[in-house]
TINUNU-27550 format. One record per residue (C-alpha): residue number from 0; chain; x, y, z. Coordinates in steps of 0.1 Angstrom, whole numbers. Layout:
<rs>
r i->NUM | ch->A | px->X | py->Y | pz->Z
...
</rs>
This chain:
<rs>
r i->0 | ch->A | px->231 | py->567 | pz->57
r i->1 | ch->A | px->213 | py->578 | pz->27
r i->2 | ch->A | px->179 | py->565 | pz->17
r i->3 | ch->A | px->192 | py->551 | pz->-13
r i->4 | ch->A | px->220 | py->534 | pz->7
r i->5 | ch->A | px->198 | py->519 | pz->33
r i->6 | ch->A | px->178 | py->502 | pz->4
r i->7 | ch->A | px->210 | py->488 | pz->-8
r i->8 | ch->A | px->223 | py->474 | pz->22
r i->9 | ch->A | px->189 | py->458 | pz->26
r i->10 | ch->A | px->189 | py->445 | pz->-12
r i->11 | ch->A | px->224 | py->430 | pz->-5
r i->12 | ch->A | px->210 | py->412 | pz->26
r i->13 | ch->A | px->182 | py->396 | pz->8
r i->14 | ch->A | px->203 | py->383 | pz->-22
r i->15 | ch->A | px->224 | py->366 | pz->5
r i->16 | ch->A | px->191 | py->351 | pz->25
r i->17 | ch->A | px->182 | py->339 | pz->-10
r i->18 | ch->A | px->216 | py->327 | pz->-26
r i->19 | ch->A | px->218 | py->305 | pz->9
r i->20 | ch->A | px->185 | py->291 | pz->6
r i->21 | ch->A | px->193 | py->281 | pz->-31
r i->22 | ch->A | px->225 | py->264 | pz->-22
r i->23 | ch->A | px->205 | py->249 | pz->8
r i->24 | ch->A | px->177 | py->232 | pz->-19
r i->25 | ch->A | px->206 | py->222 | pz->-45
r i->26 | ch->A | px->229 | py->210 | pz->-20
r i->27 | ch->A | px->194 | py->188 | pz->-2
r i->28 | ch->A | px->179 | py->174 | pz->-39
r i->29 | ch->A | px->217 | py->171 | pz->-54
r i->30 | ch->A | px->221 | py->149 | pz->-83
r i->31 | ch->A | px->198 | py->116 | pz->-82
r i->32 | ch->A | px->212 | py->95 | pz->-56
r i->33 | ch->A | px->222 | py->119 | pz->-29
r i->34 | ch->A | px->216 | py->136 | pz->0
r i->35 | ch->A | px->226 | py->166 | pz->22
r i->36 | ch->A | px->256 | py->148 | pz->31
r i->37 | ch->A | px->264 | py->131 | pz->-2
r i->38 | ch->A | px->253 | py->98 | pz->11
r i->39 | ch->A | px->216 | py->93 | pz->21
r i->40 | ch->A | px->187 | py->97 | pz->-3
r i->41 | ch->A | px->185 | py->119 | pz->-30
r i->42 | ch->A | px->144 | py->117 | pz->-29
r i->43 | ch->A | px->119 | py->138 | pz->-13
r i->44 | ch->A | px->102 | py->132 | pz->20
r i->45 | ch->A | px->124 | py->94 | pz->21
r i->46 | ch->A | px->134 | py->97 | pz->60
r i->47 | ch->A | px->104 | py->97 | pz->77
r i->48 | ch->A | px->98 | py->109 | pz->110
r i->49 | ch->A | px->105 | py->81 | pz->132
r i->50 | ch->A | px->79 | py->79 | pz->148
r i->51 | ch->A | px->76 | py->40 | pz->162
r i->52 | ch->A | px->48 | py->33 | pz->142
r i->53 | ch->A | px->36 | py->-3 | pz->138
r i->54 | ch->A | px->57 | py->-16 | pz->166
r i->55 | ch->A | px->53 | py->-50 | pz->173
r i->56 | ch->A | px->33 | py->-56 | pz->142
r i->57 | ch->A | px->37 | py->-85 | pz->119
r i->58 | ch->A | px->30 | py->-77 | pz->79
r i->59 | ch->A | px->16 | py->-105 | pz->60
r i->60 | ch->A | px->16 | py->-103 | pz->20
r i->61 | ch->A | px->8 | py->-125 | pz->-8
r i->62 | ch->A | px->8 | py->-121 | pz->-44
r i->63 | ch->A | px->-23 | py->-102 | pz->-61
r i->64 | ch->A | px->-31 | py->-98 | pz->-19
r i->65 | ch->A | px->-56 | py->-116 | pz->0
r i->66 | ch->A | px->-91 | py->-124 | pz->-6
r i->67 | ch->A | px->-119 | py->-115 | pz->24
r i->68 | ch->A | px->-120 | py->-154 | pz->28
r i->69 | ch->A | px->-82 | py->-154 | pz->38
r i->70 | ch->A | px->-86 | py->-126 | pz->54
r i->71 | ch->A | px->-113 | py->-143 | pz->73
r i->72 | ch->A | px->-89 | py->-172 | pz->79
r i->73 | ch->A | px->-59 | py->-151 | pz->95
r i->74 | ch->A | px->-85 | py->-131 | pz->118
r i->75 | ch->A | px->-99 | py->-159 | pz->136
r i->76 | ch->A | px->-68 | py->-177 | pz->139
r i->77 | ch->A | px->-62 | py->-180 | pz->182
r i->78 | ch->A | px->-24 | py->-169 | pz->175
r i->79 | ch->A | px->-43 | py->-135 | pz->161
r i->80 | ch->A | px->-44 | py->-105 | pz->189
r i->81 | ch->A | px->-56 | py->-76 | pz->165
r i->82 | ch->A | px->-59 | py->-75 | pz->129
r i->83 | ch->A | px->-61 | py->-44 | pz->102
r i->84 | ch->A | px->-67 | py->-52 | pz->62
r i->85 | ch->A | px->-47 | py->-24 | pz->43
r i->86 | ch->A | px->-67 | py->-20 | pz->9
r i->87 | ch->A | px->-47 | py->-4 | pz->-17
r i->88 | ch->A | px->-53 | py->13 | pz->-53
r i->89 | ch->A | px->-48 | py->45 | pz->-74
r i->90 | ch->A | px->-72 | py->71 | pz->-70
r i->91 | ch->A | px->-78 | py->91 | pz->-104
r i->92 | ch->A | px->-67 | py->130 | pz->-90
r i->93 | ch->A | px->-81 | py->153 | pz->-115
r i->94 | ch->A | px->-56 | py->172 | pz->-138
r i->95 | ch->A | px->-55 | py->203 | pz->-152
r i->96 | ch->A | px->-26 | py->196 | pz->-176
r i->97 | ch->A | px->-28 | py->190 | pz->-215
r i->98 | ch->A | px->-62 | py->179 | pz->-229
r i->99 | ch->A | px->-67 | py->142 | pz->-234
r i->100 | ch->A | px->-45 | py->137 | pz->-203
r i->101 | ch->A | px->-75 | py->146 | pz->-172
r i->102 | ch->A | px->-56 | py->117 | pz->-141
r i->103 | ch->A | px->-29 | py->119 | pz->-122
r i->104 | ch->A | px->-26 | py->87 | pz->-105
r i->105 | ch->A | px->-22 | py->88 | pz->-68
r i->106 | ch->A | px->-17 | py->58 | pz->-41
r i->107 | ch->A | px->-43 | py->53 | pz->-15
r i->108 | ch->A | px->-54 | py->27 | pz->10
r i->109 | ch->A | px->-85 | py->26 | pz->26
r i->110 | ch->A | px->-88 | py->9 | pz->63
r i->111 | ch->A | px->-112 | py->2 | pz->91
r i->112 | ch->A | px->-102 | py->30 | pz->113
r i->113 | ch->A | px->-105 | py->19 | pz->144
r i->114 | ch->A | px->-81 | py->-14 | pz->137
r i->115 | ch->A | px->-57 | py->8 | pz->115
r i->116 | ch->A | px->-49 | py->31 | pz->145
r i->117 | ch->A | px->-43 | py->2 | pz->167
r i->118 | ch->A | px->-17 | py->-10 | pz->146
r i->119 | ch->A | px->-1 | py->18 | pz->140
r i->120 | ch->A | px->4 | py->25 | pz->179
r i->121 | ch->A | px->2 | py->55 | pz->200
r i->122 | ch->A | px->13 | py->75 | pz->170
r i->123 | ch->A | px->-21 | py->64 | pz->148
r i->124 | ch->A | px->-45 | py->76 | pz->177
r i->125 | ch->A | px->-54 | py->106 | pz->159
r i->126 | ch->A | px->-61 | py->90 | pz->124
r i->127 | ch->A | px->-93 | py->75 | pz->141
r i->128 | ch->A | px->-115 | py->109 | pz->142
r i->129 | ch->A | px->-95 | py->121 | pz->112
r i->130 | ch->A | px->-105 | py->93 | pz->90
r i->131 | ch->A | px->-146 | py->95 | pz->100
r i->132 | ch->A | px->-144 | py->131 | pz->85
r i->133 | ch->A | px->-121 | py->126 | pz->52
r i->134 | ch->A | px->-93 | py->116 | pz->35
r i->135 | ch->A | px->-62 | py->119 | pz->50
r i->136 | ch->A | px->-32 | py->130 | pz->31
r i->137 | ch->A | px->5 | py->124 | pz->39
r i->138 | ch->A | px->28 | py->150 | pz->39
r i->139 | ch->A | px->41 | py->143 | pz->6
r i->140 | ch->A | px->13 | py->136 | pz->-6
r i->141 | ch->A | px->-1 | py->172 | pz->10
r i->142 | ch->A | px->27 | py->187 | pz->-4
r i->143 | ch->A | px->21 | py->175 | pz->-42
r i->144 | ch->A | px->-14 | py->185 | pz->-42
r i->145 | ch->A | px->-8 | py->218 | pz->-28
r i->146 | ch->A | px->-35 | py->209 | pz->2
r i->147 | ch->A | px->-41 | py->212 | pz->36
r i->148 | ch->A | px->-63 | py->204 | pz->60
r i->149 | ch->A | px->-97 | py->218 | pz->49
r i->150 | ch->A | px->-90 | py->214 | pz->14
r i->151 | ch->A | px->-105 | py->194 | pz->-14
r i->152 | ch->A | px->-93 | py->166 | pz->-34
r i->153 | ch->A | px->-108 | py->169 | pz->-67
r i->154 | ch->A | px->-111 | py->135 | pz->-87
r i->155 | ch->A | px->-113 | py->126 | pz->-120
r i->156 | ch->A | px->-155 | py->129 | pz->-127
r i->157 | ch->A | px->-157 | py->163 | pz->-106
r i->158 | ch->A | px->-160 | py->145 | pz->-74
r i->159 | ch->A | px->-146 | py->157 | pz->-44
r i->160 | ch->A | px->-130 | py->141 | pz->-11
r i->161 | ch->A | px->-126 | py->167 | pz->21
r i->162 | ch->A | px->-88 | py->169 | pz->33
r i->163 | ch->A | px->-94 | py->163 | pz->75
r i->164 | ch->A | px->-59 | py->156 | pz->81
r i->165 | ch->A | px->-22 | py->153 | pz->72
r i->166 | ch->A | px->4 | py->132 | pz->88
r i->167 | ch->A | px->39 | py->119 | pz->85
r i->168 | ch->A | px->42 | py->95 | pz->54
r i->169 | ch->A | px->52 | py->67 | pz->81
r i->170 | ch->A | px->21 | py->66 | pz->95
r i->171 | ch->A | px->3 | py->58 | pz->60
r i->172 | ch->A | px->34 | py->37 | pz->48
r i->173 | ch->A | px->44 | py->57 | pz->24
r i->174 | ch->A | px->10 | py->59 | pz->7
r i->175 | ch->A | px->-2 | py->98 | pz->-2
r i->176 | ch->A | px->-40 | py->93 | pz->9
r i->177 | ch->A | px->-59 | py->71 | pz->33
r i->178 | ch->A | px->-98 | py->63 | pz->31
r i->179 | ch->A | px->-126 | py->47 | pz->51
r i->180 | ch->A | px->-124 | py->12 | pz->46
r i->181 | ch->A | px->-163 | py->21 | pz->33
r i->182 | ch->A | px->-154 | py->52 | pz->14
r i->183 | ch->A | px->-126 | py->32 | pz->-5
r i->184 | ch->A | px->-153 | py->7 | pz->-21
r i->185 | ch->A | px->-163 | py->34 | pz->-40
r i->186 | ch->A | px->-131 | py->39 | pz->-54
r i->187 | ch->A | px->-125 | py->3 | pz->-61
r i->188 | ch->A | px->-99 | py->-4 | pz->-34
r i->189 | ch->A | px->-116 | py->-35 | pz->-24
r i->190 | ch->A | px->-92 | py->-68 | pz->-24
r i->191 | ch->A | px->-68 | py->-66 | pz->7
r i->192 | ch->A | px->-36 | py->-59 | pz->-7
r i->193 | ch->A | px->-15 | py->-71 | pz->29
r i->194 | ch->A | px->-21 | py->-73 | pz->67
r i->195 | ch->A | px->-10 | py->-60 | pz->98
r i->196 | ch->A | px->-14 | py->-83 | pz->126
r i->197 | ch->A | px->-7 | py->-86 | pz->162
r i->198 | ch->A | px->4 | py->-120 | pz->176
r i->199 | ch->A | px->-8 | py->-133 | pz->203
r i->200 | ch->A | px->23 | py->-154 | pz->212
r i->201 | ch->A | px->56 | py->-158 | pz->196
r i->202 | ch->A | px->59 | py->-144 | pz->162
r i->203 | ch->A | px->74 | py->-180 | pz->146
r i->204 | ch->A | px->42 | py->-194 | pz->161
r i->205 | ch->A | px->22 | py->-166 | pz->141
r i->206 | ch->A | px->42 | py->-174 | pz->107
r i->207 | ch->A | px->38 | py->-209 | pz->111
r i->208 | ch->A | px->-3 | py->-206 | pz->115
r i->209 | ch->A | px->-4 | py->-182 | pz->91
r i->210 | ch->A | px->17 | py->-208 | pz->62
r i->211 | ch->A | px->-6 | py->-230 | pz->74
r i->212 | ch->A | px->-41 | py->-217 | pz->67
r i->213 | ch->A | px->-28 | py->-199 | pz->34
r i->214 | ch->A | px->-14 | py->-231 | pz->19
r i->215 | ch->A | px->-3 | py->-227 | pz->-14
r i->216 | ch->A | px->2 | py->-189 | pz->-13
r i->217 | ch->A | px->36 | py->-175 | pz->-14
r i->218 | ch->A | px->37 | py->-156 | pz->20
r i->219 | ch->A | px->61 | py->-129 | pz->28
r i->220 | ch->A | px->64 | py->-114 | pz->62
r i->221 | ch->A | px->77 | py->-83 | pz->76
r i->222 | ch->A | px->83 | py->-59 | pz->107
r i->223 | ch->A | px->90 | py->-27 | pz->118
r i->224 | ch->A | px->124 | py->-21 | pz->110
r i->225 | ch->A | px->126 | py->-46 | pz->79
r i->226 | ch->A | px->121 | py->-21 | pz->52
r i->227 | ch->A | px->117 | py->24 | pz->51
r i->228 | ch->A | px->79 | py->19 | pz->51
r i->229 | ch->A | px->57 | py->-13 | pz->68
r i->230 | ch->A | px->38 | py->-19 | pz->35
r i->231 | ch->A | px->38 | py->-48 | pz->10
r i->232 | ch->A | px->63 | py->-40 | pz->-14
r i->233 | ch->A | px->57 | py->-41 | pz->-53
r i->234 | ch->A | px->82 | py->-16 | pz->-60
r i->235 | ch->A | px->113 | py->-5 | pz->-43
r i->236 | ch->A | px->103 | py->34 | pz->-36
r i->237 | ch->A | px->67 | py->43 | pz->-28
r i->238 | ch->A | px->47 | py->61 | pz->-60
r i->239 | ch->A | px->43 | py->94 | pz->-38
r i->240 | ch->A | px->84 | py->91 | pz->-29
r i->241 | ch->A | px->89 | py->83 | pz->-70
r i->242 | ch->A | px->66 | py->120 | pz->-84
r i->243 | ch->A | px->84 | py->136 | pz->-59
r i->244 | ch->A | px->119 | py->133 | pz->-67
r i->245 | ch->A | px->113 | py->127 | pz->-108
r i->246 | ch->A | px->75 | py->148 | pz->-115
r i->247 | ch->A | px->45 | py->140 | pz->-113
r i->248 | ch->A | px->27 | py->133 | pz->-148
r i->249 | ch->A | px->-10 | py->130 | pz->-158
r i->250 | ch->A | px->-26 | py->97 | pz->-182
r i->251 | ch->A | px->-53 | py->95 | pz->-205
r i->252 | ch->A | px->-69 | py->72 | pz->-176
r i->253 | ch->A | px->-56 | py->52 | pz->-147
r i->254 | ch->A | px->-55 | py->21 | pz->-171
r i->255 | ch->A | px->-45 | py->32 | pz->-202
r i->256 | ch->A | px->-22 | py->51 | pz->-219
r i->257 | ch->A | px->12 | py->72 | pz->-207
r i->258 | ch->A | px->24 | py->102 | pz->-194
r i->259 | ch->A | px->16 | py->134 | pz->-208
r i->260 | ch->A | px->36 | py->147 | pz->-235
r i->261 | ch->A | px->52 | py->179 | pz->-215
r i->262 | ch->A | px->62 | py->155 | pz->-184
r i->263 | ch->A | px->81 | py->133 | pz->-209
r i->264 | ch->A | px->98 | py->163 | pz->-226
r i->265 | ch->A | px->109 | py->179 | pz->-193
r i->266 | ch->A | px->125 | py->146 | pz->-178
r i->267 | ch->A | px->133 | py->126 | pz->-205
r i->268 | ch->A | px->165 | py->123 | pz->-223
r i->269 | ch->A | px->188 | py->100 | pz->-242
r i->270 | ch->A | px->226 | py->91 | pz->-240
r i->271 | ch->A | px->249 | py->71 | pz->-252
r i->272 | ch->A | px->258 | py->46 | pz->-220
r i->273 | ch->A | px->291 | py->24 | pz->-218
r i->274 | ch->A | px->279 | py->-13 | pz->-224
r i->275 | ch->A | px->245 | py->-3 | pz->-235
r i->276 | ch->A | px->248 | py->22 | pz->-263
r i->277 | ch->A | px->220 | py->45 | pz->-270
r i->278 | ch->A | px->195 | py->44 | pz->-241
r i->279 | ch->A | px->163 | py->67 | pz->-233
r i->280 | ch->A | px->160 | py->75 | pz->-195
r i->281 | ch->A | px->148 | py->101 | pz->-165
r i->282 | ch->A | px->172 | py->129 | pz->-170
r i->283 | ch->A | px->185 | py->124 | pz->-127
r i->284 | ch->A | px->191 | py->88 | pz->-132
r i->285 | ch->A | px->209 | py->83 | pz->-165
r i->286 | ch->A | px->245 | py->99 | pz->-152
r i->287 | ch->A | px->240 | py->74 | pz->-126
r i->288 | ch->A | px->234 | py->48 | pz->-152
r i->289 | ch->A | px->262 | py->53 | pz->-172
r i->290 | ch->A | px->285 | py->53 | pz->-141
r i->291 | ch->A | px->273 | py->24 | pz->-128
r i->292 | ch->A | px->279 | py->7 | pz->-163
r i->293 | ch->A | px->313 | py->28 | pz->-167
r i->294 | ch->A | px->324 | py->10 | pz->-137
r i->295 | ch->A | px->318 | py->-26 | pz->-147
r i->296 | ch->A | px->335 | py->-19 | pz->-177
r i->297 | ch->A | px->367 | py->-7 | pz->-160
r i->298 | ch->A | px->364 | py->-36 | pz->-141
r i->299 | ch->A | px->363 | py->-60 | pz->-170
r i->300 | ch->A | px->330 | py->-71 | pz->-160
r i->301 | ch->A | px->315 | py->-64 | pz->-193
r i->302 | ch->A | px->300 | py->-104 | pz->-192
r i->303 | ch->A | px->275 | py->-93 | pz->-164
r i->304 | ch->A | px->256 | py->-73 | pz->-188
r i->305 | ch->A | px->234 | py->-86 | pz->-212
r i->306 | ch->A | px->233 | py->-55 | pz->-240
r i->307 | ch->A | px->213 | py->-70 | pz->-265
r i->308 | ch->A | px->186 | py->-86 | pz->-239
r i->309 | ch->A | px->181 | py->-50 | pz->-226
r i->310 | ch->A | px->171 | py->-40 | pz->-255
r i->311 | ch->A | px->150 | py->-66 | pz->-265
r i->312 | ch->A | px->130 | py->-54 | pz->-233
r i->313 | ch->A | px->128 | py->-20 | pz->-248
r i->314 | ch->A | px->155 | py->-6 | pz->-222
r i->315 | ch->A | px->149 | py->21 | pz->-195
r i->316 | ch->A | px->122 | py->43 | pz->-210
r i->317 | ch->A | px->94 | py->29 | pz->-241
r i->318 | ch->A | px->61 | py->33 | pz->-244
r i->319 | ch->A | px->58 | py->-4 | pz->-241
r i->320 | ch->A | px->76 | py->-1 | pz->-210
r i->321 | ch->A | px->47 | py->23 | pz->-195
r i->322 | ch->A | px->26 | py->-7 | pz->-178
r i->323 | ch->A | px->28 | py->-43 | pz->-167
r i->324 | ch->A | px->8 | py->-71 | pz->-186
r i->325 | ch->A | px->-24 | py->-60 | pz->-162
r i->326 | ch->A | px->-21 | py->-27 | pz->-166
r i->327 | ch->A | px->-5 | py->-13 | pz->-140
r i->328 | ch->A | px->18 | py->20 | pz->-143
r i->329 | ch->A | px->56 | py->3 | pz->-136
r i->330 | ch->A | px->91 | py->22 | pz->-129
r i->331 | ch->A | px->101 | py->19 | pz->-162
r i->332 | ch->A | px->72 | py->52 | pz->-167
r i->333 | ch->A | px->97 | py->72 | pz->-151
r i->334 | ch->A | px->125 | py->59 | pz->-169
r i->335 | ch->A | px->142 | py->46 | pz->-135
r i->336 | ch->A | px->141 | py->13 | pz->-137
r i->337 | ch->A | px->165 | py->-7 | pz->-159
r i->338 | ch->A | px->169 | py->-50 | pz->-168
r i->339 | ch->A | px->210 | py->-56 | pz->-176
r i->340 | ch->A | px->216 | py->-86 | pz->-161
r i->341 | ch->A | px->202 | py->-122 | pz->-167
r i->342 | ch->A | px->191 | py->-148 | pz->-139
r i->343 | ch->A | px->218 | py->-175 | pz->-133
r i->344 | ch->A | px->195 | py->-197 | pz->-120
r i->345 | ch->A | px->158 | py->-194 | pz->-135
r i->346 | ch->A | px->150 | py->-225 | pz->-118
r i->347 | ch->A | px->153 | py->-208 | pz->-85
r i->348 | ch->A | px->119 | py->-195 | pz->-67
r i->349 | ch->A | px->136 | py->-161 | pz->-61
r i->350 | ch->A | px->158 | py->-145 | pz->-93
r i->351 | ch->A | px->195 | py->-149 | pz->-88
r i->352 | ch->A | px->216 | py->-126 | pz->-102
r i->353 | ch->A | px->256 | py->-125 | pz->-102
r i->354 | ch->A | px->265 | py->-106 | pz->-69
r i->355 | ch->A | px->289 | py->-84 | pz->-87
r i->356 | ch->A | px->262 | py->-68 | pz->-106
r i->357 | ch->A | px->241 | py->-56 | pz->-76
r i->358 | ch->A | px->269 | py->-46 | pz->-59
r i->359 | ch->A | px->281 | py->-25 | pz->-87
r i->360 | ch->A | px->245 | py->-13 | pz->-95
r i->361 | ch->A | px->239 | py->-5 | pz->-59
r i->362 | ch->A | px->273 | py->18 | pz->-57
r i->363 | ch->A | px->254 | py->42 | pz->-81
r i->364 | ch->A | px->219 | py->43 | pz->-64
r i->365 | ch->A | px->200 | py->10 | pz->-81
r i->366 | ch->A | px->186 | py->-18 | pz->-60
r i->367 | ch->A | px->181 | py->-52 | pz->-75
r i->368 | ch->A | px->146 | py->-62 | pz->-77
r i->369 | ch->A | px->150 | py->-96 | pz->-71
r i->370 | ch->A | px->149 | py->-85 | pz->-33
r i->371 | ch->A | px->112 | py->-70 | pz->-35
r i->372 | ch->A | px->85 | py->-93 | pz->-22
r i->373 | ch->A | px->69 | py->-95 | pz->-61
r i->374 | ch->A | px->107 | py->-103 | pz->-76
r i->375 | ch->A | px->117 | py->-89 | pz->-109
r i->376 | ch->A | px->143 | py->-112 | pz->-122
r i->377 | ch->A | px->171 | py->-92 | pz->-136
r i->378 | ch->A | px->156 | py->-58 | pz->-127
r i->379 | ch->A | px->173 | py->-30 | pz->-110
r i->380 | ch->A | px->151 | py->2 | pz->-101
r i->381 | ch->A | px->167 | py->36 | pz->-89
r i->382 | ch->A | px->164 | py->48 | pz->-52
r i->383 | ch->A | px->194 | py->59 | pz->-39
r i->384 | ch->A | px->229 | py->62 | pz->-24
r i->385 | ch->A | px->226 | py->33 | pz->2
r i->386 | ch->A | px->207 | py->6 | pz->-19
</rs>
């Protein structure tokens, strides 16, 4: 064979190696909603590794979290064994992206390091001499700052945190970065945002203490096994799970303002939806949208969905939409989070929704917020095949 015809045949080979891989990454991200096989989830790094983290752990959460008093409380409790504080925030990442727009806002928690590892089990030993040295990154988060282990995370100020680690998203719940308990004051994750406890007897025992000391508090609980990630839950997908699948964007500051102007022309778009009419939404999430309304409508459940009340709340994607009343980035930033339904019974201490609705919603990849442990009335946000 000819030199020219070697360096064909080896040309031809690599299209191949590369058309596969292609079809490999299309066929894995797919269409919002689903996975490699059509069913499972259509977001980034959302199957963890399995790992039988936090075994054996009870999760304790309260709205706007728990002060050091309460914390206080639940520690020296005789049905406590072991206790760990998880403080939570946004750390302000530097950007490099459009002037006027210098954060990227990424989820942290900063822990005691010693009682963190304990929680998390055998699998959390190493986190211990990882955390004395750095920051810790998960591997989403690792792989959305382009770091390593070694690297630097550049915030928001020209300071710099030293990358010692990075480990499977379980073992941070789902957050991207993990800090000294001490190292996180600076960075204002202070206020305990939930707890991960070890009883020392039965569990109902533990509740039932726990109800008792935090009297007037609505308390959640959880365990391993309840939910993708053992974390208190304020939104249905974790933030790092969210910039994975639909982009990450940069702010004016982590309490003001919303996402830069080339994030929002690259993902945003607007349709006309059955039911709804003319609505503005992430780009991967509004053909699931408009199926999920499509499909109500063939159904001659048109009564379930309140048009005019959705957009009276400004619909998927508004500025006004961008953060809550306390200034806190929501779904509706990414234009994946939707309200179509009203509550049946607002007298109720958890939202009620007709049935039909969530079922129908959660056919096309939206899970009802009412089900989160801060409930969102009629809200639906996007996660899925399988919600």
């Amino acid at each position: 064979m000819t030199a020219r015809g070697r360096a064909l045949v080896t040309l031809l080979g690599l299209a191949v190696l590369v058309a596969g891989w292609v079809g490999f990454v299309v066929r894995w991200s797919g269409p919002a909603g689903a996975g490699p096989d059509g069913r499972g989830f259509g977001v980034a790094g959302a199957r963890t590794a399995g790992l039988g983290a936090f075994r054996g752990q009870l999760l304790i959460w309260a709205p706007g979290g728990l002060s050091d008093r309460e914390v206080g409380l639940v520690r020296d409790s005789t049905r406590v064994a072991a206790i760990s504080a998880v403080r939570t925030g946004l750390l302000p990442v530097a950007s490099s992206r459009r002037r006027g727009f210098r954060v990227v806002p990424v989820e942290a928690i900063a822990v005691d390091p010693d009682a963190y590892a304990d929680a998390a089990g055998r699998p959390g030993a190493k986190l211990v001499g990882m955390l004395e040295k750095g920051v810790v990154l998960s591997k989403t988060g690792a792989a959305l700052r382009h770091l390593q282990r070694g690297g630097r995370l550049r915030l928001d100020g020209g300071r710099w945190l030293r990358v010692s680690g990075v480990v499977d998203d379980e073992l941070l719940a789902g957050y991207e970065v993990a800090l000294d308990r001490e190292v996180g004051r600076r960075y204002r994750l202070r206020r305990a945002d939930y707890l991960l406890v070890l009883p020392r007897g039965p569990l109902s025992g533990l509740e039932a203490a726990v109800r008792g000391l935090l009297k007037g508090r609505q308390v959640r609980f959880a365990v391993a096994g309840d939910r993708r990630f053992l974390r208190g839950e304020g939104s249905a997908l974790p933030l790092g799970l969210v910039k994975a699948r639909f982009g990450e964007f940069a702010l004016p500051s982590l309490r003001h303002g919303g996402p830069d102007p080339g994030w929002k022309r690259r993902n945003l778009v607007t349709r006309q939806v059955p039911l709804l009419g003319r609505v503005t939404c992430h780009r991967l999430v509004v053909e699931d949208l408009a199926a999920a309304m499509a499909d109500l409508q063939r159904r001659e459940l048109d009564q379930l969905v309140d048009a005019v009340e959705f957009r009276r709340r400004g619909g998927c994607w508004s500025q006004r939409l961008v953060r809550d009343q306390d200034g806190r980035l929501t779904r509706h930033a990414w234009g994946i989070a939707v309200t179509v339904g009203l509550a049946v019974d607002p007298t109720e201490r958890r939202p009620v929704v007709d049935q039909r609705l969530v079922k129908a919603m959660a056919g096309h990849g939206f899970t009802w917020g009412g089900r989160l442990d801060r409930p969102a009335g009629a809200q639906f946000e996007w996660v899925g095949a399988g919600a």
